[in-house]
C-alpha positions in Angstrom: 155.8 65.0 128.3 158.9 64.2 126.4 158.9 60.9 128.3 155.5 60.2 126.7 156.2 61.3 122.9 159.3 59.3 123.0 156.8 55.9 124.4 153.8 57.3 122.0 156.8 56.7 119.3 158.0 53.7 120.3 154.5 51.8 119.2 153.3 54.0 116.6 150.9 51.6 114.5 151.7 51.3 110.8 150.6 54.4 108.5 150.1 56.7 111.5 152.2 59.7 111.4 154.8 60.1 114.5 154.3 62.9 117.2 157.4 65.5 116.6 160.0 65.1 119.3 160.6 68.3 121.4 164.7 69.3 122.0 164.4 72.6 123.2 164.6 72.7 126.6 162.3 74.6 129.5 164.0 76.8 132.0 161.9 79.1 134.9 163.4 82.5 134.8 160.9 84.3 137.5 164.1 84.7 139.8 166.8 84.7 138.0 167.8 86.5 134.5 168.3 84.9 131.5 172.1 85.2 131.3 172.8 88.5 129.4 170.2 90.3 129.9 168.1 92.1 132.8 164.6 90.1 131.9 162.9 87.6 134.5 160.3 85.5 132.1 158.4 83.2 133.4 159.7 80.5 130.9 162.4 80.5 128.7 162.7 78.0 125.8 166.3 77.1 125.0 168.3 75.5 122.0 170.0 72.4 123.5 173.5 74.2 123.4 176.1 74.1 125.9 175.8 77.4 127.1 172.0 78.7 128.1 172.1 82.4 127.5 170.0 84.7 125.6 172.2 83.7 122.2 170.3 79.9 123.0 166.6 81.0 123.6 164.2 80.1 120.7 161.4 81.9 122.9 159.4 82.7 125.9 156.3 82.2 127.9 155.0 84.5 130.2 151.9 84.0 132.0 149.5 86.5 134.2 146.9 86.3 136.2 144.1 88.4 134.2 140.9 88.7 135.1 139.8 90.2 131.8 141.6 88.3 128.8 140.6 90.1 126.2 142.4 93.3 127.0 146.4 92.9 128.2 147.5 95.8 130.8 150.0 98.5 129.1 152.7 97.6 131.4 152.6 93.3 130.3 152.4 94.9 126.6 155.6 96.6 127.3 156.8 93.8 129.2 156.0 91.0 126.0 157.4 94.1 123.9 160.9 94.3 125.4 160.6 90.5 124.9 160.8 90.1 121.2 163.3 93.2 120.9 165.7 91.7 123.4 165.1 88.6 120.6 165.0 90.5 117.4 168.4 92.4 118.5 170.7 90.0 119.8 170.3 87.1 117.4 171.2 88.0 114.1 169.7 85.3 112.4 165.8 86.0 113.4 162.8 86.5 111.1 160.7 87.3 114.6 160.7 87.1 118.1 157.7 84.4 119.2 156.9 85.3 122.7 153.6 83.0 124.2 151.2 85.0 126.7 149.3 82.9 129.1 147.0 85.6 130.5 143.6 84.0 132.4 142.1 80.7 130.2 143.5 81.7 126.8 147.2 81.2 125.4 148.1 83.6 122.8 151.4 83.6 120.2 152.9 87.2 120.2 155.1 87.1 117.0 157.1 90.2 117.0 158.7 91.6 113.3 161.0 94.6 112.6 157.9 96.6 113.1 154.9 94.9 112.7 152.9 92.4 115.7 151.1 89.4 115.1 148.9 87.9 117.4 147.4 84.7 117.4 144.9 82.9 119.4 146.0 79.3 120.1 142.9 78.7 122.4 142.1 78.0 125.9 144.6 76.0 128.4 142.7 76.4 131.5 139.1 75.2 132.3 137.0 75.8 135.3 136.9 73.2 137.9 133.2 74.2 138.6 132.4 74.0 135.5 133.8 70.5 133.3 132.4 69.5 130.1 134.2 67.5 127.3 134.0 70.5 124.7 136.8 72.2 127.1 138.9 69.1 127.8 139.0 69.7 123.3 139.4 73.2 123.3 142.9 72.3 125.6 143.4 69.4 123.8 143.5 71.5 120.4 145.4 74.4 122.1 148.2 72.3 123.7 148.4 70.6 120.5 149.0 73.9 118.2 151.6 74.9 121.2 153.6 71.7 120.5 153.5 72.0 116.9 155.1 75.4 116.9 158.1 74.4 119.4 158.7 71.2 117.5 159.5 73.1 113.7 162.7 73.6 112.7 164.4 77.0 113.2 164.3 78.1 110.0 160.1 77.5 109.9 159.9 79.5 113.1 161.5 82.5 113.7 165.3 82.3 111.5 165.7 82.8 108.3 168.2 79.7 108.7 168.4 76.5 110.8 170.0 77.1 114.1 168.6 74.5 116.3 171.4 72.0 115.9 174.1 73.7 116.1 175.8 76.2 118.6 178.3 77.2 117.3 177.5 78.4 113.3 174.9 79.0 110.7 174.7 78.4 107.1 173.4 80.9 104.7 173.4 80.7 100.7 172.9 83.1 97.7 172.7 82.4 94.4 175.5 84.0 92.3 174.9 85.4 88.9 178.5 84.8 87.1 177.8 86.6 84.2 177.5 89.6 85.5 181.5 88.9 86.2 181.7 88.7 82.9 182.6 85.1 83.2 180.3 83.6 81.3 179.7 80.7 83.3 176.1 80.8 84.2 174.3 80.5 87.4 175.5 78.9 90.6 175.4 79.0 94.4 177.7 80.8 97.4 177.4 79.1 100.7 178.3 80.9 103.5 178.9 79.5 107.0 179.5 82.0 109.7 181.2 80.3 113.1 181.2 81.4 116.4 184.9 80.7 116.7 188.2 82.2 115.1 189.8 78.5 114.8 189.8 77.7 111.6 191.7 74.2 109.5 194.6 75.0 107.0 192.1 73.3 104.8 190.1 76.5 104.8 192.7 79.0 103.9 191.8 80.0 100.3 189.9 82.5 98.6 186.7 81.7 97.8 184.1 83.8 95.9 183.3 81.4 92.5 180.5 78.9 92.5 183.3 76.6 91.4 185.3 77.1 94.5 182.7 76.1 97.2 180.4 73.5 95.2 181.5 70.6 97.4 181.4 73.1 101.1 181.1 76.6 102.3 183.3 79.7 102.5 183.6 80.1 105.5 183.3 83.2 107.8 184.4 83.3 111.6 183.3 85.5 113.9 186.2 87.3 116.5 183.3 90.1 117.5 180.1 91.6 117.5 180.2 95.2 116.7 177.6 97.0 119.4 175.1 99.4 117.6 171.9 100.7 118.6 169.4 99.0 117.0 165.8 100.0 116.1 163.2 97.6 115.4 161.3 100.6 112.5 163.6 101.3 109.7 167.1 100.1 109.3 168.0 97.3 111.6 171.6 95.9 111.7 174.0 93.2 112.6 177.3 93.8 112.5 180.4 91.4 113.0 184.1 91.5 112.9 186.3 88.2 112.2 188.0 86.6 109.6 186.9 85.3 105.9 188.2 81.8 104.7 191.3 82.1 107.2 192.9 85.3 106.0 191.0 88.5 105.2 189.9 90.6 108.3 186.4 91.3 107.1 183.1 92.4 108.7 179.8 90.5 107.7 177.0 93.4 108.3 173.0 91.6 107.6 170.7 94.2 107.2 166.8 94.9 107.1 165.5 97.5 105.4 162.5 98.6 104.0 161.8 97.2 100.8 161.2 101.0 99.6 164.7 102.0 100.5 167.9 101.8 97.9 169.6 98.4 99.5 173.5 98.8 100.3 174.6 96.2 98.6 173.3 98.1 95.3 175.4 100.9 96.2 178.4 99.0 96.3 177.1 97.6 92.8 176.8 100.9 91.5 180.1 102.2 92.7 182.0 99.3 91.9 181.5 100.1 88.1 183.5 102.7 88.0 187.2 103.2 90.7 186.0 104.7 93.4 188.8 105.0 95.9 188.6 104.6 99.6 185.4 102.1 100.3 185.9 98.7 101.3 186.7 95.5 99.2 183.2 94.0 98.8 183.7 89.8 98.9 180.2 89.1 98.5 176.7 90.6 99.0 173.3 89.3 98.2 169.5 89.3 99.3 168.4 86.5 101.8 164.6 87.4 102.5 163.6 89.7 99.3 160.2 90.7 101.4 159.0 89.8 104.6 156.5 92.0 105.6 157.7 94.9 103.9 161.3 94.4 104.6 164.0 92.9 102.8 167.6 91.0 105.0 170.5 91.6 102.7 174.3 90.5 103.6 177.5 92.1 102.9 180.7 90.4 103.3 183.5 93.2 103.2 187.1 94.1 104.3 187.5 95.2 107.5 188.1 99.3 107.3 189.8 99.8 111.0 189.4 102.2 113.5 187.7 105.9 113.5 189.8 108.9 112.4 189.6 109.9 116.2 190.2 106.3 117.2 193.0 106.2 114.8 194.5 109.7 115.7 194.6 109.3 119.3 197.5 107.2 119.3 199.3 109.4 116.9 202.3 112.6 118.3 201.2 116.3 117.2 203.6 116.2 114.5 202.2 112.9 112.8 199.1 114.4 113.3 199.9 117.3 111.1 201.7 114.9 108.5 198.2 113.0 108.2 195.0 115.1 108.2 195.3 116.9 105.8 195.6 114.0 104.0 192.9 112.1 105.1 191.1 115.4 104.1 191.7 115.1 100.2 191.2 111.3 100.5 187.6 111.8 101.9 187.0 114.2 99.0 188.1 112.3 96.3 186.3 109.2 97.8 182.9 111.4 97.8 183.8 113.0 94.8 184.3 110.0 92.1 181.1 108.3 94.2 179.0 111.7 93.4 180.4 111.0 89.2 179.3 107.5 89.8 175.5 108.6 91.0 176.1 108.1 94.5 175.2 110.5 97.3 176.7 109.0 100.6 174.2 111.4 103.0 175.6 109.8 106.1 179.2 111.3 106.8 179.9 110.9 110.4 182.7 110.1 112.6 181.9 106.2 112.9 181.4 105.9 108.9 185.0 107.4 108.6 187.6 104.5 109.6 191.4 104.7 108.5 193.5 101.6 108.4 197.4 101.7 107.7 197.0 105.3 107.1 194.6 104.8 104.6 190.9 106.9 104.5 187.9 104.2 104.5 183.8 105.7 103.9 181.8 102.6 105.2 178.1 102.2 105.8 176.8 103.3 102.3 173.2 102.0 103.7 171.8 105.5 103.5 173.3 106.3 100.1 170.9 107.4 97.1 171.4 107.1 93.3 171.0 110.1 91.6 169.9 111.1 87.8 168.0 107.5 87.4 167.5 107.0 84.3 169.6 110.4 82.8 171.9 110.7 80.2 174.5 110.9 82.8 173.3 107.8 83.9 173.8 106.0 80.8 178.0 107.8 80.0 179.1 106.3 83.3 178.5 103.1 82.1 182.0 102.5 80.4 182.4 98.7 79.3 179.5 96.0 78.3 180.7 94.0 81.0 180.0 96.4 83.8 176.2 96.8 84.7 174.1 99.9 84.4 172.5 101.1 87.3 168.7 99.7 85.5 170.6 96.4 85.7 171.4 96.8 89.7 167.8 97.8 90.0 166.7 94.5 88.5 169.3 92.7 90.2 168.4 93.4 93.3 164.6 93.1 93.0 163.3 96.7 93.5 161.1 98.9 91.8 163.2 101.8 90.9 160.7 104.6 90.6 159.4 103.7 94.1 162.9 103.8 95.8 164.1 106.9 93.9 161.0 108.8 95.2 161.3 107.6 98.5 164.7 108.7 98.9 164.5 111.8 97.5 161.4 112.5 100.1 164.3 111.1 102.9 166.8 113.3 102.2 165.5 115.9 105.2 166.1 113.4 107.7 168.9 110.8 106.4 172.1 110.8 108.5 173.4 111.2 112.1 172.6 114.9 113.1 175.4 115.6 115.1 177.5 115.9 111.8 174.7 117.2 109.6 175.1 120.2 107.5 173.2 123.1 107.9 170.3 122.6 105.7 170.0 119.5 106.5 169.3 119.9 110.3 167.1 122.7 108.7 165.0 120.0 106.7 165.8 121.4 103.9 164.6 118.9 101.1 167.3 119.7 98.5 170.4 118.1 99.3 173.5 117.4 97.2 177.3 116.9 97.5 177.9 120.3 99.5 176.1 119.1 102.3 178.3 115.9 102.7 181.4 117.9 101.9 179.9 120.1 104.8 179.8 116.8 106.7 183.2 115.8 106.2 184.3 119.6 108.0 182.9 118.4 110.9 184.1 114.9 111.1 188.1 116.6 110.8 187.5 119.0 113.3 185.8 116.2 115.5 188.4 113.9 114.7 191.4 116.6 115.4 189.6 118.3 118.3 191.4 117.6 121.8 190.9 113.5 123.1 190.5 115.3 126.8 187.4 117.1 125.7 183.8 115.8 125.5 181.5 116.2 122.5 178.3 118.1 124.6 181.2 120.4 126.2 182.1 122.0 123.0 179.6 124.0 121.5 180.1 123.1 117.9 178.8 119.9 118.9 176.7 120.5 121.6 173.3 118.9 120.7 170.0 120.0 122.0 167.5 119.5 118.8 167.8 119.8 115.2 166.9 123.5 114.4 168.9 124.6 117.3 171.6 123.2 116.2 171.6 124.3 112.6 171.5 128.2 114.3 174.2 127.9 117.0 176.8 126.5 113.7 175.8 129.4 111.8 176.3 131.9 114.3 179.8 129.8 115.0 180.7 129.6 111.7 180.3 133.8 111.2 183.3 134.3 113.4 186.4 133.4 112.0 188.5 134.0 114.8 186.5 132.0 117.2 184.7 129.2 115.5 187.6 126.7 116.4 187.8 127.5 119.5 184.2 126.5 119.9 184.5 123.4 118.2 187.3 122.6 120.9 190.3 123.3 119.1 192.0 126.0 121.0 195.3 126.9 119.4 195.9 124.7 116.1 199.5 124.9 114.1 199.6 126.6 111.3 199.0 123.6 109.5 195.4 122.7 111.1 194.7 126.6 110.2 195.5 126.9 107.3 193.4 123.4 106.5 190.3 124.1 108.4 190.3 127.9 107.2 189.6 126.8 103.7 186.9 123.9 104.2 185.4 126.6 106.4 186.1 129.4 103.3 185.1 127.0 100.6 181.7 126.0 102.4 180.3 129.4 104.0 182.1 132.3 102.0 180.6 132.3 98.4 182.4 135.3 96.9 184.7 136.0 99.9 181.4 137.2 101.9 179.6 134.7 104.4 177.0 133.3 103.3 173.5 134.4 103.1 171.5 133.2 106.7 169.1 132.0 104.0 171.2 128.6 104.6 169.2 128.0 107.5 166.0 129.1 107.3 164.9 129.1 103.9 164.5 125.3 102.7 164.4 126.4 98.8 168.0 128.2 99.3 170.5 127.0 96.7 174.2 127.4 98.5 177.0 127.9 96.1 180.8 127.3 97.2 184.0 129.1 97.1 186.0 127.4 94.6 189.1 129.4 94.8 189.8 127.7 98.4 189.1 124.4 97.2 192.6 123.3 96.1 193.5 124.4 99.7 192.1 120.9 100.8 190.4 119.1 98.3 192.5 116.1 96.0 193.0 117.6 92.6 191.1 114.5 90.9 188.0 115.6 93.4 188.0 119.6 92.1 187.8 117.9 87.9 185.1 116.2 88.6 182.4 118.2 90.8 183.9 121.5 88.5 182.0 119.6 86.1 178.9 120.6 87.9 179.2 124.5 87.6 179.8 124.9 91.0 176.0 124.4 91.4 176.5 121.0 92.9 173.0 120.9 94.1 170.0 119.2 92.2 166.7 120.4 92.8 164.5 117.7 94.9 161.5 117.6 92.3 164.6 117.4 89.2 165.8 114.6 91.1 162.4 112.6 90.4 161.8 112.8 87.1 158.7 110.6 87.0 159.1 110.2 82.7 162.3 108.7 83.3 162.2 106.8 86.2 158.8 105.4 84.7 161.0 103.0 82.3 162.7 101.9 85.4 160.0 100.4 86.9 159.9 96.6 87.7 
């Protein structure tokens, strides 16, 4: 066939349009795997790189013998299924997964989205020997036609947001860069990213660029050492992560994101706390919006430092006694951090022990993708805003191309189930649908006594974490948490100094014993209950900065669910 377009070509008569040339090229997978992963297709369709792995395949055929086309067997559904998620979560740079089923006469494109399936009849390839009449020999015609077009377009047409069918080794990306909001005054520009699948890098390439200025004649350039493994989900929040280095000398992590257009994007949250210092969250280089909505989804970039390793990663390699010179310091770090982000309008809601890094002894909260911005549209809202030059949070809203009322309402109705459970407070793994600071101070008591607890022990063999189902949960920490003698010993810490004592025996005061009496088992049952905290513990553990500023809210530090959505203000706030 390729033989034929390229003689077709070779005496195309004037004014007739040329037939597309194909590069990809066909492989037969039914016995042996594409390299990478465990799946046999019939046909894979491959990039012309050097190396044909699943990083190279633009997408696949697979082909059954069904004797009733107009209903696929569960199992092949699964099979075509697995298909465009093997596709959707190991290239970072897809819009969807096309998978083609050849099942009986008829050839069908499966286009597979974050959580949404397309299926479109491209018409019969098959005819009946028997049975020959020149209205088939068309109908194939057409359909091998329609096939061709579609593996002929470019990359970026057909499943990429970005053109990756030349090139092996990189992609290019671009977002447009608003400079005054720098308060530059220089207008609008562009930033062109390229990210490389290779740490070598020219001298030529070692400088900082962030300013339109600096890359109007190339690209800053971002090379990847790593992909950071997470488990992916193809409904909700969907993630690519890399480690490597930005223009030759910042160790920085590029995370692309989709998210539901509904949901507060991350890179607004960075907005928002960057207004104001909020220590102890990554240098942001650059963050933007690729795709704004794509079937109810939005792909947004972040380019940021990297943070380093867990606090248990990080502590592992540390003696006893460095140990005890550290945590406790970490402790008032990670309030402080929440703390100033909480006077800025940010609720984190996802404290666990992969969002807490430390680097050079330094506390880091990443992954503020689950984050929401409270008191839209409040008085509060408007003090924070301290200079002209720094934008209010109606600005980031606009900025970032999303109807505020709609995303404050929706997070607010999230708050129940936003987080990782294992490090969930109380209410939370109680669904209770108020949530405020408490519950990620809660958090961060968990992610210390993780983070401290013994590296010989496992997670499900301590009780404190053992993790069976939500509710269950939230009742075995209650009853744990009643005992003061025992509750570190069942969160795996045996027989802590007097330093790690004295440290976890006010978080543990400060969180569960309102007026020196533990607190009401209303905390777990009754979704409505209000906790209070011990405030006379809090300077036990807490940075003195942290205390000022949530003092400021009473003591309360919770906020109603229905005061949180105030539909009269948020109204104004509406795109």
């Amino acid at each position: 066939m390729v033989n034929a377009v390229r003689a077709e070509n070779s005496v195309i008569p004037p004014g007739r349009t040329p037939i597309p040339d194909c590069r990809l090229k066909l492989k037969d997978h039914q016995s042996d795997i594409i390299p990478g992963t465990p799946h046999k297709p019939d046909i894979a369709f491959y990039h012309p790189y050097k190396i044909q792995d699943i990083y190279a395949v633009h997408a696949i055929l697979e082909a059954k013998m069904d004797p009733n086309p107009n209903r696929t067997p569960e199992d092949t559904r699964g099979q075509l299924a697995d298909y465009g998620h093997m596709l959707n979560d190991k290239q970072a740079t897809r819009t969807f997964a096309p998978v083609f089923y050849l099942h009986g006469r008829l050839l069908t494109l499966h286009a597979y989205y974050r959580d949404k399936l397309y299926i479109v009849e491209l018409g019969d390839i098959c005819f009946d020997t028997d049975i020959w009449t020149s209205d088939g020999a068309e109908r194939i015609q057409e359909c091998l036609m329609q096939f061709w077009f579609l593996l002929t377009l470019e990359s970026k047409f057909f499943g990429h947001f970005c053109n990756v069918s030349k090139k092996s080794d990189s992609f290019f990306f671009s977002q447009k860069v608003d400079n005054n909001d720098k308060g530059k005054g220089k207008g609008k520009g562009s930033l062109k990213i390229e990210v490389l699948y290779s740490v070598s890098m020219d001298d030529k390439d070692d400088e900082d660029v962030m300013d339109d200025e600096d890359v109007k004649d190339g690209a800053a350039l971002f090379c990847i050492k790593e992909t950071i493994a997470r488990y992916s989900y193809m409904i909700g929040r969907h993630v690519h992560l890399f480690r490597g280095k930005f223009n030759g000398k910042h160790d920085a992590v590029l995370k692309l994101s989709w998210t539901p257009v509904n949901r507060l994007p991350e890179g607004a949250a960075y907005a928002i706390l960057n207004k104001r210092p909020v220590e102890c969250i990554p240098k942001i280089f650059s963050s933007g919006l690729l795709i704004s909505d794509l079937n109810g989804y939005r792909l947004e970039f972040v380019l940021m430092e990297y943070c380093g390793k867990s606090m248990a990663e990080y502590l592992k390699v540390k003696t006893d006694k460095q140990k005890v010179e550290l945590v406790p310091g970490f402790a008032k770090q990670l309030t402080l951090c929440l703390a100033q982000a909480y006077d800025s309008g940010v609720l984190h809601r996802d404290i666990s022990a992969g969002n807490v890094c430390v680097k050079n002894d330094k506390v880091y909260v990443i992954d503020w993708g689950c984050a929401k911005v409270i008191g839209w549209g409040t008085a509060e809202d408007a003090a924070r805003d301290a200079t002209p030059t720094q934008p209010n949070q109606i600005d980031v809203a606009k900025q970032w191309g999303f109807n505020a009322t709609t995303v404050g309402q929706v997070e607010v109705d999230k708050d129940p189930f936003t987080g990782t459970p294992l490090f969930m407070g109380i209410p939370m793994l109680s669904s209770s649908p108020i949530r405020g600071i408490l519950d990620d101070l809660e958090s961060v008591f968990y992610v210390v006594l993780d983070a401290v607890r013994p590296a010989g022990t496992k997670r499900d063999d301590v009780q404190g974490f053992k993790f069976l189902d939500s509710q269950s949960l939230a009742l075995s920490r209650y009853s744990i948490m009643m005992v003061e003698e025992k509750y570190l010993e069942l969160f795996g810490i045996g027989n802590p100094g007097k330093v790690f004592r004295d440290l976890f025996h006010s978080m543990r005061q400060f969180l569960f014993e309102p007026g020196d009496q533990y607190i009401s088992h209303h905390l777990w049952w009754d979704s409505t209950f209000k906790r209070q905290a011990n405030w006379d513990a809090a300077p036990r553990f807490m940075h003195p900065k942290a205390i000022e500023l949530l003092g400021e809210d009473n003591g309360q530090l919770k906020r109603p669910a229905e005061d949180e959505v105030n539909a009269g203000s948020l109204k104004k706030l509406a795109l």
